[in-house]
C-alpha positions as CSV (number, residue, x, y, z in Angstrom):
1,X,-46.4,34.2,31.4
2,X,-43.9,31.9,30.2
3,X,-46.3,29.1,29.2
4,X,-48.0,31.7,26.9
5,X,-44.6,32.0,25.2
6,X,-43.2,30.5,21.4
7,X,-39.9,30.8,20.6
8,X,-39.1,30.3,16.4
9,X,-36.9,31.8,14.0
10,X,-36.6,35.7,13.2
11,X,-38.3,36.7,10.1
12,X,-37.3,40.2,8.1
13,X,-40.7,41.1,9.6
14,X,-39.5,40.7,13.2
15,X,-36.4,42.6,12.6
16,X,-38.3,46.6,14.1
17,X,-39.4,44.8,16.9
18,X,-36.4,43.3,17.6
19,X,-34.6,47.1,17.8
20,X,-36.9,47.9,19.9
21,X,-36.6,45.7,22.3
22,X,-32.8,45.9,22.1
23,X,-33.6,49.7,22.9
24,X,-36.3,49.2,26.0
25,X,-33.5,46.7,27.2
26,X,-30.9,49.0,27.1
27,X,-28.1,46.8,25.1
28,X,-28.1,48.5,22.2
29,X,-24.3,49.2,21.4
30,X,-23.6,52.9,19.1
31,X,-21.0,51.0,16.7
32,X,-23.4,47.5,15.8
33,X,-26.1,47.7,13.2
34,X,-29.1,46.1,14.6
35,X,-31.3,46.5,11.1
36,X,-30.1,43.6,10.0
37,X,-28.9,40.2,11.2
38,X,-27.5,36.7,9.9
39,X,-29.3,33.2,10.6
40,X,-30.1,32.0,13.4
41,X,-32.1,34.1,14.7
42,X,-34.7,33.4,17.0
43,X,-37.8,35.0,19.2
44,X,-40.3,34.5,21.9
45,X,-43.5,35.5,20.9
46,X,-46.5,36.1,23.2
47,X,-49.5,37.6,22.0
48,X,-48.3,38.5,18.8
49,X,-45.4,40.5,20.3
50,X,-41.8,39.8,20.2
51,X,-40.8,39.6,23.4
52,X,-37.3,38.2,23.6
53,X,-34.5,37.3,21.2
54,X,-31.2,35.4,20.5
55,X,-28.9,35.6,17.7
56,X,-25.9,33.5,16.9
57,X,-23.2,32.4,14.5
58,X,-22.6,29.0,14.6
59,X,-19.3,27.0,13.8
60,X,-16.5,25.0,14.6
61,X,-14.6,25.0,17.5
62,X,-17.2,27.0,18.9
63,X,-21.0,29.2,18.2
64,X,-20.9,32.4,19.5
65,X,-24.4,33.6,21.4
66,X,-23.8,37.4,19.7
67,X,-27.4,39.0,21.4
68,X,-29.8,37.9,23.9
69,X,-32.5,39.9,25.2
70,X,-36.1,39.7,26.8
71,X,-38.4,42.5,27.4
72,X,-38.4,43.7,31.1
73,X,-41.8,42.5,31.6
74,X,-40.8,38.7,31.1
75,X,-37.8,39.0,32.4
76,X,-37.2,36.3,35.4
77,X,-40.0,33.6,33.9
78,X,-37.9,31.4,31.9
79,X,-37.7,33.6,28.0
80,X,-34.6,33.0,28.0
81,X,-34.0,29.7,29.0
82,X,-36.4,28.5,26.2
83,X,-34.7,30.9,23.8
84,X,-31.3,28.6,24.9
85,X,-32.4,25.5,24.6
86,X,-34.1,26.5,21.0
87,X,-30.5,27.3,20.2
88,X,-28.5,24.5,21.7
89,X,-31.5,21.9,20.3
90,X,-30.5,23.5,16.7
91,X,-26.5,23.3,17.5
92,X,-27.3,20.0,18.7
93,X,-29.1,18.6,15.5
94,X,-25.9,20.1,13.2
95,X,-22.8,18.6,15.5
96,X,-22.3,21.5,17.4
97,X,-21.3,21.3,21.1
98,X,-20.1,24.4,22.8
99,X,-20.9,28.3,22.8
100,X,-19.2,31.3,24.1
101,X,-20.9,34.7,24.4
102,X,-19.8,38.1,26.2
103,X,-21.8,39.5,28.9
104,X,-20.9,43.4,30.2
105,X,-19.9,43.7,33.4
106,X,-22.7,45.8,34.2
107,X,-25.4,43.1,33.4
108,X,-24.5,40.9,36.9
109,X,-28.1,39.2,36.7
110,X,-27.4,37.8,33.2
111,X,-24.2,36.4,34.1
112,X,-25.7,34.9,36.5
113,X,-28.6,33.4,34.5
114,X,-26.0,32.3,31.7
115,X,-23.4,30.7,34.8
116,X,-26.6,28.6,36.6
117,X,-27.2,27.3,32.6
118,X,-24.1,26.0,32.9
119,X,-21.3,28.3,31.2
120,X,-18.3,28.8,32.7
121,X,-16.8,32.2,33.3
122,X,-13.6,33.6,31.9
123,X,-11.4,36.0,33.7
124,X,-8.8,36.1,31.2
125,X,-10.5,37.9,28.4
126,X,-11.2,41.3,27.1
127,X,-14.4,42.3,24.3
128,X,-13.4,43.8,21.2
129,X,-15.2,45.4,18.8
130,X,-14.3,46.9,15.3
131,X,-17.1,48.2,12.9
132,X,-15.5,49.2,9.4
């Protein structure tokens, strides 16, 4: 189903479907806003339907991959690897070379997929959060 899949950047329109699909995933998080987000934010479309998504902030010394998430039903045919390489082409093309991103403990299959894409674990760090 993968080859049926675009990735490009969020529009305001996209921004329901991408609650929902935070929701059906089960990463959405009680203290974070999701009606709203700041550039870049991209989806994988397929049929219409947004299907996947990845939002970062990008900078200097590093981007930060804040959300990544693909429906259950594409899960496991390469969503998120083309949402990852739509990223890193765009970090690429403004100077940027490295990104960081926390995974939950509890979500051992996406730490995998992130450590065979090539990002190395950290042992030596905790997740914060603070919403004012």
């Amino acid at each position: 189903m993968a080859d049926a899949v675009t990735v490009r950047p969020a529009t305001a329109d996209d921004l329901p479907a991408i609650a929902a699909l935070v929701e059906r995933c089960g990463l959405r998080d009680v203290a974070v806003d999701y009606s709203d987000y700041t550039p870049p934010v991209f989806v994988a479309e397929a049929d219409g339907r947004v299907v996947g998504f990845l939002h970062a902030l990008l900078g200097r010394p590093a981007s930060v991959v804040m959300d990544l998430a693909v429906d259950p039903a594409f899960q496991h045919q390469g969503v998120g690897r083309q949402l990852l390489a739509t990223l890193e082409e765009t970090m690429r093309d403004l100077g940027l070379t490295t990104w960081v991103t926390v995974v939950a403990n509890k979500r051992g299959r996406v730490q995998a997929a992130v450590e065979q894409w090539g990002a190395l674990p950290r042992a030596d760090a905790k997740t914060y959060v603070r919403t004012m």
